[in-house]
C-alpha positions, 0 to 999 in steps of 0.5 A: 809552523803553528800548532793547529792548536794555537789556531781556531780561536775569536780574532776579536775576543771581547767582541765575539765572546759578547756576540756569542754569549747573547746568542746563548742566552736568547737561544736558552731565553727561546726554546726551539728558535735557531740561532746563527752563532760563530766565531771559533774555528774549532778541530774536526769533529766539533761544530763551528757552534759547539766551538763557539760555545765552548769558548764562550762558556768553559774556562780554567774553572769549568768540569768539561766532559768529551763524549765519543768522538770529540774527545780526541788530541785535537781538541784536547789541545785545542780546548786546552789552549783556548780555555784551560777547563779541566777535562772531567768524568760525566758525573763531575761536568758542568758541561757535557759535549758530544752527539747524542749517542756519545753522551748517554745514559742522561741519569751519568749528569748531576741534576741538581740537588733541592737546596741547589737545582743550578749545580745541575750539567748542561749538554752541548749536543752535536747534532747533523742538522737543526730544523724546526720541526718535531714535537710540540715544546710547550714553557717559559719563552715560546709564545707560539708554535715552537717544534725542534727535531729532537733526538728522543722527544721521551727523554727531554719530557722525562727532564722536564718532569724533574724540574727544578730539578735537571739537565739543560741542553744546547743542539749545535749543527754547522754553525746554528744553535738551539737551546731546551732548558729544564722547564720546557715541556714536551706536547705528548700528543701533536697539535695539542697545546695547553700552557 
């Protein structure tokens, strides 16, 4: 009998790594658009998304932080066999998984420094469903109307007032993915649009 460990990965990993990956990049790329992303059949309680991500973006050289509930032995074992990222602290991670609740504070992440804002952690956020609704996003890549139901729309204007500075996030429910980047700004006041 195999370990469930062993099981769950890409049946084709270049290709579905490239799939993924795009999927990513043009969801960081489109604040608020939702994206269909799969591949990995990952351990409960991780998302087919957060799964997929994981195996596209960790590796042997990635500080991975499991909030609350996803940091359990399956998917210790299962991240473990699929992509070696070492298991860290949320002060060290570079990347961070968990639902929203599980990962705060937000001010445990690295941020970036001045001379080097990329040295900053990005948020995989397990999240019951992704809809396009909600606040107002407002930056880099939304040419219209963009709304994501975010869980603390304060907490992501707070992030985006640091810039260049601060925290990138990824929202995964099921198997869809949505990205806000540092640099999208939160409408404080709904139907009120200024670029």
């Amino acid at each position: 009998m195999r370990s469930q460990s062993l099981e769950g990965g890409f049946p084709d990993a270049p290709v579905d790594a490239a799939c993924a990956f795009r999927a990513a990049l043009e969801a960081m790329a489109r604040p608020g658009r939702i994206y269909d992303i799969a591949g990995a059949r990952p351990p409960a309680p991780l998302s087919v998304a957060a799964g997929t991500l994981l195996l596209t973006l960790v590796d042997q050289e990635t500080p991975l932080f499991l909030a609350g509930s996803a940091d359990c032995p399956s998917v210790r074992e299962w991240l473990a066999f699929h992509t070696g990222a070492p298991l860290v602290g949320a002060e060290t991670a570079q990347f961070a998984l968990g639902t929203w609740e599980a990962l705060l504070p937000l001010d445990l992440y690295r941020r970036g420094e001045p001379a080097y804002p990329d040295r900053s952690a990005t948020l995989i956020v397990e999240m019951p469903a992704l809809s396009e609704t909600g606040p107002i996003l407002i930056g880099p890549g939304i040419e219209a109307d963009a709304r994501l139901n975010l869980p603390d729309p304060a907490a992501f204007q707070a992030n985006a007032a640091q810039f260049p500075l601060g925290l990138d996030f990824f929202f995964c429910a099921g198997a869809r993915l949505a990205a806000l980047p540092r640099t999208t700004r939160i409408s404080e006041a709904p139907g009120c649009m200024s670029r």
